[in-house]
RODO-2510 file (C-alpha; in nm, 4 decimals, decimal comma):
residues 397
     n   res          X          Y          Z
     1     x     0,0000     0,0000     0,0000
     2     x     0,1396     0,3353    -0,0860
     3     x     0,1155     0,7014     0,0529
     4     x     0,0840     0,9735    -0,2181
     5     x     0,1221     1,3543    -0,2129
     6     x    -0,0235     1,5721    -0,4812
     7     x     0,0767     1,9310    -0,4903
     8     x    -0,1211     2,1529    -0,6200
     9     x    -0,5391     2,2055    -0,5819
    10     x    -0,6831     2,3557    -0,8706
    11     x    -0,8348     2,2021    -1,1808
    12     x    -0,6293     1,9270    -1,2517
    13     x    -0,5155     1,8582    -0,8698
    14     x    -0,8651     1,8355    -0,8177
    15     x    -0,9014     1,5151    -1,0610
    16     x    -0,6010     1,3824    -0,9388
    17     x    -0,7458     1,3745    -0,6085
    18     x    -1,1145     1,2303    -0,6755
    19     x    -0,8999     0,9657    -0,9501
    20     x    -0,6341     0,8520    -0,6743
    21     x    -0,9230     0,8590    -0,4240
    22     x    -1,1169     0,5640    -0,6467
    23     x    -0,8184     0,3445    -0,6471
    24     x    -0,7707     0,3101    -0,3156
    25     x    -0,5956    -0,0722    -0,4453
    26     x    -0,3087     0,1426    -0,4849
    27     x    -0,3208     0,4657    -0,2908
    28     x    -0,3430     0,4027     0,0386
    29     x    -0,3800     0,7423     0,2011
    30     x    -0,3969     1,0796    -0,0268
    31     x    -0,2396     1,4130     0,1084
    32     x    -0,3454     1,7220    -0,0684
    33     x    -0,1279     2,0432    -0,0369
    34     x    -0,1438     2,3979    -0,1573
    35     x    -0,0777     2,7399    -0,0804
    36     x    -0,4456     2,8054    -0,0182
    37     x    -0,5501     2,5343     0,2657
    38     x    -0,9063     2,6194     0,1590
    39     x    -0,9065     2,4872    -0,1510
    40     x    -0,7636     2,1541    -0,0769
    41     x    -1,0873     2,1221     0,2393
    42     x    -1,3078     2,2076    -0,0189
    43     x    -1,1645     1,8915    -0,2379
    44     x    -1,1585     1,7031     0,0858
    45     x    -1,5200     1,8385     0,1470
    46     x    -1,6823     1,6495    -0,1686
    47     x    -1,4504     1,3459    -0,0953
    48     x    -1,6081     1,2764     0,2024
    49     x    -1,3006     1,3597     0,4528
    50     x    -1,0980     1,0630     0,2522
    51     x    -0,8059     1,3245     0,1676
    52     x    -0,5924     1,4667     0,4027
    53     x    -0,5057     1,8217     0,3444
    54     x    -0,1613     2,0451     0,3886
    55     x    -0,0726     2,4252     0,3434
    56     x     0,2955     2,4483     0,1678
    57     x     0,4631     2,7198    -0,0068
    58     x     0,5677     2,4909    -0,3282
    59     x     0,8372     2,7934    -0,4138
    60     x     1,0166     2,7286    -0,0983
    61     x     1,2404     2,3874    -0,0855
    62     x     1,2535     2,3838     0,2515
    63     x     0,8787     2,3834     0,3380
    64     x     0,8224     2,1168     0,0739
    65     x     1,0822     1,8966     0,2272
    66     x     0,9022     1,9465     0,5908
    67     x     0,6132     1,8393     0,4463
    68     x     0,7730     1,5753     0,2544
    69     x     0,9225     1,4385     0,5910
    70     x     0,5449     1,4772     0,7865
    71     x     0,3657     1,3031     0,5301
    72     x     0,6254     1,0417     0,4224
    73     x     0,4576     0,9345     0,0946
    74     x     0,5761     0,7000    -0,1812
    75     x     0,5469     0,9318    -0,4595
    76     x     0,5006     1,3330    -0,4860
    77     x     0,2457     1,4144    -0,7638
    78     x     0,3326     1,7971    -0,8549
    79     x     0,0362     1,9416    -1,0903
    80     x     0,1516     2,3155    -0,9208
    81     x     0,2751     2,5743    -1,1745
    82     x     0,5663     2,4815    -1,3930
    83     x     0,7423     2,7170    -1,2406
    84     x     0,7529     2,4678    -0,9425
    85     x     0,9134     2,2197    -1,1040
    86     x     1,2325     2,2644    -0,9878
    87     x     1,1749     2,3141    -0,6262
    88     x     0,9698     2,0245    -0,6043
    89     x     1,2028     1,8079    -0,7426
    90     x     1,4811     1,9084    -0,5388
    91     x     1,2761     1,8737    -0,2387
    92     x     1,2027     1,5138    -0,3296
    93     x     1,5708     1,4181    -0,4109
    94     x     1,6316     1,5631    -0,0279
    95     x     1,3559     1,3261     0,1283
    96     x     1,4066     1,0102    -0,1120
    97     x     1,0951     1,0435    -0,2484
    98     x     0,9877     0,9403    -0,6493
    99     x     0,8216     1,2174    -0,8622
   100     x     0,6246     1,3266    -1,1452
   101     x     0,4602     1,5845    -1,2900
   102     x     0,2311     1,6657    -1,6483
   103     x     0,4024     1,9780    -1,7750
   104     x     0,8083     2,0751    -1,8383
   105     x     0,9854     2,3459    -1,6423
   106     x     0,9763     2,7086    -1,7584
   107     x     1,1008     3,0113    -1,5838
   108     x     0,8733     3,3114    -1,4535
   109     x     1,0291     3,5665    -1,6589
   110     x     1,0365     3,4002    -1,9477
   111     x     0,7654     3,1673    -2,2092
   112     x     1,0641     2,9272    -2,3011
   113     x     0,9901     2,5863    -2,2329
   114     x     1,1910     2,2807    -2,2806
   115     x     1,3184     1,9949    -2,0836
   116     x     1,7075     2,1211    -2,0470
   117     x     1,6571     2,2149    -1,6618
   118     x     1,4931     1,8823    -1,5262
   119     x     1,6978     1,6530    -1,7873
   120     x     2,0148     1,8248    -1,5942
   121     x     1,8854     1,6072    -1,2911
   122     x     1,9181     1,2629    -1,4540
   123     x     2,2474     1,1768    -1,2177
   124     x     2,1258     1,3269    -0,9066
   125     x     1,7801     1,0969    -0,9249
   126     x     1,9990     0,8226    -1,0476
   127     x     2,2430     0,7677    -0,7835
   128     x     1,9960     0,8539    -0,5429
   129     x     1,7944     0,5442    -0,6731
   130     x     1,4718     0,7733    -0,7547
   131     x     1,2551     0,8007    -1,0136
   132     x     1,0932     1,0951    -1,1839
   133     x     0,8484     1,0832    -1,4523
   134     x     0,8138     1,4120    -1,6835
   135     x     0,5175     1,5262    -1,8534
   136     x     0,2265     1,2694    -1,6841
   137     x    -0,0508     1,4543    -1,8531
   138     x    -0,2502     1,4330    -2,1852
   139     x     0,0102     1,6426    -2,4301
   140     x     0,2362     1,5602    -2,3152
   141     x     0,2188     1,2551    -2,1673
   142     x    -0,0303     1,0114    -2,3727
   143     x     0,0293     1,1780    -2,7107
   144     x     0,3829     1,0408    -2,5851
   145     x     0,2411     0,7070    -2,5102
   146     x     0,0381     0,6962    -2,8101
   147     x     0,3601     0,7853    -3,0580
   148     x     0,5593     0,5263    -2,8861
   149     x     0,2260     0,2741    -2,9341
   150     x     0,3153     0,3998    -3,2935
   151     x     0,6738     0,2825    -3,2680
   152     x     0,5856    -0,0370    -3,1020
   153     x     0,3020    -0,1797    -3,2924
   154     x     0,1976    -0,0065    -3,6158
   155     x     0,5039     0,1252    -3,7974
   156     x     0,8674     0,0064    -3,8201
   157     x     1,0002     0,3616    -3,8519
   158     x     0,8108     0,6303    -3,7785
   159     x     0,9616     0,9378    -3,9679
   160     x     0,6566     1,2146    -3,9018
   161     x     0,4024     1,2842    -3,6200
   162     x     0,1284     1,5395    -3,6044
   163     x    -0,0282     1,6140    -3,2718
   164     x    -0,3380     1,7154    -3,2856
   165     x    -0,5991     1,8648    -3,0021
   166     x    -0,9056     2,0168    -3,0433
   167     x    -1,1473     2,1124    -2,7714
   168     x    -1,4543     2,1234    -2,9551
   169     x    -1,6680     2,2627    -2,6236
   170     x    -1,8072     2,5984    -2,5549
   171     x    -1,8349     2,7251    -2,1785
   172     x    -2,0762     3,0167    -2,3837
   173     x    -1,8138     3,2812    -2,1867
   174     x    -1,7069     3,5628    -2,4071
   175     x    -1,3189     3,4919    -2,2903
   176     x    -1,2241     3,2218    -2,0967
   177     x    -0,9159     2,9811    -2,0856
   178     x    -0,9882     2,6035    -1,9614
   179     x    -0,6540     2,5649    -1,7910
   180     x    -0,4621     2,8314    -1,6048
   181     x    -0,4879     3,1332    -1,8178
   182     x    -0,1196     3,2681    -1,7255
   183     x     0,0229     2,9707    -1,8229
   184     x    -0,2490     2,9345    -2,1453
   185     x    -0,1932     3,2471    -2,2837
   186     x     0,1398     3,2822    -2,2476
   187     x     0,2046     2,9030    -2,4078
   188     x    -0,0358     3,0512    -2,6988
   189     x     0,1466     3,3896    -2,7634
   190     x     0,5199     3,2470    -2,7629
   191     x     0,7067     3,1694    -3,0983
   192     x     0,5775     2,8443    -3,2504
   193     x     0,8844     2,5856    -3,3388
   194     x     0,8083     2,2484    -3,5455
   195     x     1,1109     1,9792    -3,6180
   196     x     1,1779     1,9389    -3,9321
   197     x     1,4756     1,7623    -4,1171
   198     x     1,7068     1,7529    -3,8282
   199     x     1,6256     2,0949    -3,6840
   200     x     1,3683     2,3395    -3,5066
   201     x     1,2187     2,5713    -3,7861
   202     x     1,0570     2,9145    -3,6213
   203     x     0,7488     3,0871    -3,6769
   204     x     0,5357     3,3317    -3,5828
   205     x     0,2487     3,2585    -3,3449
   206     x    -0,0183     3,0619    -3,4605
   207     x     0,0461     3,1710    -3,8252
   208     x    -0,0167     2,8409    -3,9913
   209     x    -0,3765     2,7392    -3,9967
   210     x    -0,4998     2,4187    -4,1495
   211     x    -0,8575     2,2281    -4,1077
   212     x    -0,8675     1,9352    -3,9876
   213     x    -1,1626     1,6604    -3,9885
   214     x    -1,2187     1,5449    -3,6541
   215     x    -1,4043     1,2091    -3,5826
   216     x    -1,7085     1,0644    -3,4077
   217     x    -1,9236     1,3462    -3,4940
   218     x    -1,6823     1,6581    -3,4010
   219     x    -1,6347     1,7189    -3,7981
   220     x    -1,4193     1,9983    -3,9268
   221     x    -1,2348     2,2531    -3,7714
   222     x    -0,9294     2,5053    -3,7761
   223     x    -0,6296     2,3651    -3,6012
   224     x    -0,2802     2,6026    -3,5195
   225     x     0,0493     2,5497    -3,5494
   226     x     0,1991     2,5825    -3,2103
   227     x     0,5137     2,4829    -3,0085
   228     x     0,4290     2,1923    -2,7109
   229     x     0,7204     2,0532    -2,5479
   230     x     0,6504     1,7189    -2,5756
   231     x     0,7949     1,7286    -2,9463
   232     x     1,1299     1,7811    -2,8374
   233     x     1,1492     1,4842    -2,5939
   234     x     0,9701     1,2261    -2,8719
   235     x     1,2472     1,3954    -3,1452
   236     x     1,5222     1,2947    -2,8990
   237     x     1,3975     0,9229    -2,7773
   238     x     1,2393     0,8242    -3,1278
   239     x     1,5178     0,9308    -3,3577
   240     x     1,3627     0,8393    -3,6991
   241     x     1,1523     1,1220    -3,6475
   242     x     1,1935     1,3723    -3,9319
   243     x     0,9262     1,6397    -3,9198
   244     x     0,7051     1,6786    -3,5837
   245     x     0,4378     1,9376    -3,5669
   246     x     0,1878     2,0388    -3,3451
   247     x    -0,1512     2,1685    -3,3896
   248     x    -0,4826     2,2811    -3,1530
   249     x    -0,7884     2,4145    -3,2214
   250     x    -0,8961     2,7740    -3,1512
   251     x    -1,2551     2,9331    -3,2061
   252     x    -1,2094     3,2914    -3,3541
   253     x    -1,3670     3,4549    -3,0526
   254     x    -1,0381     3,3236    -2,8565
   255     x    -0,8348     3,4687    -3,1148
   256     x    -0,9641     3,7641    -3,1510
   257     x    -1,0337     3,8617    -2,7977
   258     x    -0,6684     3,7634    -2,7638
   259     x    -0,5542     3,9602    -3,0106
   260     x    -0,6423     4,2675    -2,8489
   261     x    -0,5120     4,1815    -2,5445
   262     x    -0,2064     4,1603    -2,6793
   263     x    -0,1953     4,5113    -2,9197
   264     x    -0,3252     4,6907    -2,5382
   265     x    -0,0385     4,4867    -2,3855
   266     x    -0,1886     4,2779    -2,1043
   267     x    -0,0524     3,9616    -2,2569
   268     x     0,3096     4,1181    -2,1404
   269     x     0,4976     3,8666    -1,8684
   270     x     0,7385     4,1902    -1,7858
   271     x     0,6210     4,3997    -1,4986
   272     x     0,4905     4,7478    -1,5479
   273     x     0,4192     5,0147    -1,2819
   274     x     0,1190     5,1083    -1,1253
   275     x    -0,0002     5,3416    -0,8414
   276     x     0,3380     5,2913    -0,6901
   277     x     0,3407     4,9258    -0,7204
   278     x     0,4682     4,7048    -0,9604
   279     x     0,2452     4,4289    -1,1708
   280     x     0,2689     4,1749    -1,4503
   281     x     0,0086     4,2353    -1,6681
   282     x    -0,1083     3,8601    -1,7473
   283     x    -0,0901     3,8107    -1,3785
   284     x    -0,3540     4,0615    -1,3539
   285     x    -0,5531     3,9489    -1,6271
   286     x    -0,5489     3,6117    -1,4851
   287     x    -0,7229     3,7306    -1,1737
   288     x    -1,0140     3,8799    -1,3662
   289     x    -1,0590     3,6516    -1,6206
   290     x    -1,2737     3,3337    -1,5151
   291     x    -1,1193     3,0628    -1,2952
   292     x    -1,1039     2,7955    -1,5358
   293     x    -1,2895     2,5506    -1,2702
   294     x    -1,5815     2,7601    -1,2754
   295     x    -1,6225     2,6046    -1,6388
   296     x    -1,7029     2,2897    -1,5343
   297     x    -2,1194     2,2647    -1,4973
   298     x    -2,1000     2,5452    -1,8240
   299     x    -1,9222     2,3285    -2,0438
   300     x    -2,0165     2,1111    -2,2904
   301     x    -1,9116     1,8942    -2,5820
   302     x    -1,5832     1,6957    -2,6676
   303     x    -1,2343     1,6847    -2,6456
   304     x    -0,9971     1,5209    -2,9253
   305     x    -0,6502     1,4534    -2,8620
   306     x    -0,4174     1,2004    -3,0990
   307     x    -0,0744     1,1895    -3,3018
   308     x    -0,1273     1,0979    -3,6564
   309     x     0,1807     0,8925    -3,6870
   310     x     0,3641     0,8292    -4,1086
   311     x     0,6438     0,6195    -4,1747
   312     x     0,7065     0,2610    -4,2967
   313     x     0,5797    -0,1162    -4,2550
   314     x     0,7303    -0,3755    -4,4491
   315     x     0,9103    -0,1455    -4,6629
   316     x     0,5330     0,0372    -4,7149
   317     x     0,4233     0,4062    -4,6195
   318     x     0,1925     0,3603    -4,4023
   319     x    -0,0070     0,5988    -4,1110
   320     x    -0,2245     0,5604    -3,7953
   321     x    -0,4306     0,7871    -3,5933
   322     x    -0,4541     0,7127    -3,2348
   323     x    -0,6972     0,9653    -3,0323
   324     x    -0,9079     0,9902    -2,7498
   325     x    -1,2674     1,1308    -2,7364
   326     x    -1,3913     1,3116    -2,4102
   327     x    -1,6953     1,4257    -2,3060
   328     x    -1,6984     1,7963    -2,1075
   329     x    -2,0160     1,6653    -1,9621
   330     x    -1,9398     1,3427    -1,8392
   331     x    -1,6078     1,4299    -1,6665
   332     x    -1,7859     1,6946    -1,4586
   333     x    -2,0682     1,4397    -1,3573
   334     x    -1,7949     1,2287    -1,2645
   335     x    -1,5464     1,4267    -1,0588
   336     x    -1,6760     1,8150    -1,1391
   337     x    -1,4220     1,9175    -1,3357
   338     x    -1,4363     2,0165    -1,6995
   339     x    -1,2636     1,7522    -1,9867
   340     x    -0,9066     1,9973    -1,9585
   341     x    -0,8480     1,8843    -1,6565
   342     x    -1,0216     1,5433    -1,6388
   343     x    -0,7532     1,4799    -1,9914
   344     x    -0,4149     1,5843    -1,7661
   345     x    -0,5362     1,4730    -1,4076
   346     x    -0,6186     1,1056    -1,5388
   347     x    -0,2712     1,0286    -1,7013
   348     x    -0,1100     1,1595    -1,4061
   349     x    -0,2716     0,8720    -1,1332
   350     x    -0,2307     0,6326    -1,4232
   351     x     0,1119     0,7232    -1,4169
   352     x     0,1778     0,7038    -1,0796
   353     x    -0,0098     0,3523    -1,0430
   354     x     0,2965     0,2263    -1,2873
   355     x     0,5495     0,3743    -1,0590
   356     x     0,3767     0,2267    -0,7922
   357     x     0,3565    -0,0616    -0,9478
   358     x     0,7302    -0,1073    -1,0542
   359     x     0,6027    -0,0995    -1,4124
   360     x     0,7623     0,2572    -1,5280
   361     x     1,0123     0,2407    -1,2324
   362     x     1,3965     0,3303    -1,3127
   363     x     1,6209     0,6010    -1,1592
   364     x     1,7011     0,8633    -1,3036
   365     x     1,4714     1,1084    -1,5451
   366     x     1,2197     0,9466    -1,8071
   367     x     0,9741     1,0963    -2,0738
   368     x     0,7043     0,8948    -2,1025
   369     x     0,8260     0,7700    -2,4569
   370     x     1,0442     0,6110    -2,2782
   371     x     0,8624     0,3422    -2,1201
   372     x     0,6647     0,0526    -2,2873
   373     x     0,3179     0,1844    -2,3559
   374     x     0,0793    -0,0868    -2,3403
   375     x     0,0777    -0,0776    -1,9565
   376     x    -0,0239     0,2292    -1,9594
   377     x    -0,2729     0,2475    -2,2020
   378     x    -0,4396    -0,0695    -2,0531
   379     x    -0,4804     0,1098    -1,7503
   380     x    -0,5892     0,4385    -1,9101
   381     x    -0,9072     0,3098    -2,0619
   382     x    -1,0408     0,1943    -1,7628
   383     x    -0,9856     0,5176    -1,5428
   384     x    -1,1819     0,7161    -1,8394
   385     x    -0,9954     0,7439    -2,1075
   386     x    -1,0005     0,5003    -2,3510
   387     x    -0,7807     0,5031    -2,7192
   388     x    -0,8986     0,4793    -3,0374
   389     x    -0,6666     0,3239    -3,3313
   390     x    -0,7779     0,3826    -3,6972
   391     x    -0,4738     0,2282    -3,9404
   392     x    -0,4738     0,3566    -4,3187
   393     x    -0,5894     0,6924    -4,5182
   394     x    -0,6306     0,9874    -4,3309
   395     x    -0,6326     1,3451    -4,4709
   396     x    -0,2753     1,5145    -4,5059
   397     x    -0,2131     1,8358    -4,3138
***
């Protein structure tokens, strides 16, 4: 039996919680920590009192690794800010604790993200015989899974992958973001990067737009060209790869409400002063805009997240599609939360049940590529999110 801490109570920490809370088979006791106490009671609250709950600063190493020592769990879920990251980890190597998280390091002052700062642990978790799993959530995390499903089963080489997600709900807000909207927008606005023939090719944000026929009824729609950091892990561990791009869906109402954010500047990540005191303008916005987990009973409709996979099988070109379909609807009858979070909170427990399990355990620093996928993906469907393989035709981008 195994003691788990999850840091982190908003949207997704909330699935996490209600997800580990079902499988008590694995999780023996749940400890739920944030900065704001209240939130985690509230999660406790509609749990029945089967959580316990923690107040920690997850910016300050040595609060973390107090907590670390009080709770003395198996394995510290962090779905906190990326910005946490690094603390977090460094807290864990300090207690001898496993980790994992759904989204890569970036820095505050900056919307750079790639793996560089937590692959620069590798040694320390390796000679300290601990484990820590990168990127836990939906993208990345199963379109991971799913490309190395690819890899495994379909094609002999793959050579291109496009990633495709498209929320095809409506909350009926006039501007809303279904995950944090600091971290949303400011993943939206940055440069967009796609590999291509050995390298990273740059472009501007969002400025490739393609349609793309979704299935089961979600038809078609207008999917971006974006940078997502899961590309640059899969381009590492699957080296056949010559051209990874990915895409995601945005009504024009987002775009154009964001677009004027950004020309009046409250998209900026630099502070500014005001009335004597000095504030980040997305920070700001962030606090007025919804809380994405107000969303959840106003949202409805689907979710589609795959990689389209090309490359060769017996000397043949050959492609696959492998996607998940979610329901807004059904996630929040299930555990109140909207199908955002109920996408990245699921792979997360399913992830930790493998390190649990000794399935995905190995010290040092892992992608999810990394790992053999079928466990994962047997477990997956069960906990809500089942995949969908269609080999063959399949429109070109």
């Amino acid at each position: 039996m195994n003691k788990v801490l999850i840091i982190g109570a908003g949207g997704v920490g909330s699935v996490v919680t209600h997800k580990c809370a079902q499988r008590r088979d694995i999780f023996s006791e749940i400890t739920l920590a944030s900065r704001t106490m209240a939130k985690c009671d509230a999660i406790a609250a509609r749990l029945g009192g089967a959580v316990k709950t923690a107040q920690v600063d997850a910016d300050n190493v040595s609060e973390l690794v107090a907590l670390i020592k009080r709770v003395q769990p198996q394995l510290v879920i962090n779905v906190a800010l990326p910005y946490q990251d690094l603390t977090i980890m460094d807290a864990c190597l300090a207690t001898g604790v496993d980790y994992l998280d759904t989204a890569n390091y970036e820095p505050r002052d900056t919307a750079h993200f790639e793996y560089s700062w937590q692959w620069a642990y590798q040694d320390r978790f390796k000679e300290a015989g601990l484990t820590a799993l990168l990127g836990s959530g939906f993208d990345p995390g199963v379109t991971n899974v799913y490309t190395a499903l690819a890899a495994k089963k379909y094609l002999d080489e793959v050579q291109e992958i496009d990633i495709i997600d498209a929320n095809a709900g409506s909350h009926g807000q006039p501007f809303a973001t279904n995950f944090n909207p600091e971290i949303n927008i400011r993943e939206v606005t940055a440069p967009c990067r796609h590999w291509e023939n050995g390298q990273w090719v740059e472009t501007g944000p969002l400025a490739t737009k393609h349609s793309f026929d979704f299935p089961e009824g979600i038809g078609p729609m207008n999917i971006y060209r974006m940078f997502h950091e899961e590309m640059e892990s899969l381009v590492k561990h699957i080296p056949t790869i010559k051209k990874a791009q990915f895409w995601m869906t945005f009504s024009d109402n987002y775009l154009k409400h964001l677009e004027v954010l950004q020309n009046v500047g409250m998209t900026r990540i630099d502070e500014v002063e005001y009335q004597g005191m000095k504030i980040v303008p997305l920070q700001f916005l962030k606090a007025v805009l919804p809380d994405p987990g107000s969303l959840g009973p106003l949202t409805k409709g689907k979710t589609c997240i795959g990689v389209v996979a090309r490359g060769l099988r017996d000397g043949k070109k050959k492609q696959v599609y492998i996607y998940n379909i979610c329901d807004h609807e059904a996630c929040f009858s299930e555990v109140g939360s909207q199908a955002i979070s109920y996408t990245t909170g699921v792979p997360a427990v399913v992830g930790a049940i493998m390190m649990l399990t000794g399935k995905w355990r190995k010290p040092g620093v892992w992608n999810m590529e990394q790992f053999d996928p079928e466990p994962f993906l047997a477990e997956l469907g069960p906990m809500g999110l089942p995949t969908v393989v269609v080999e063959g035709e399949w429109p070109e981008l």
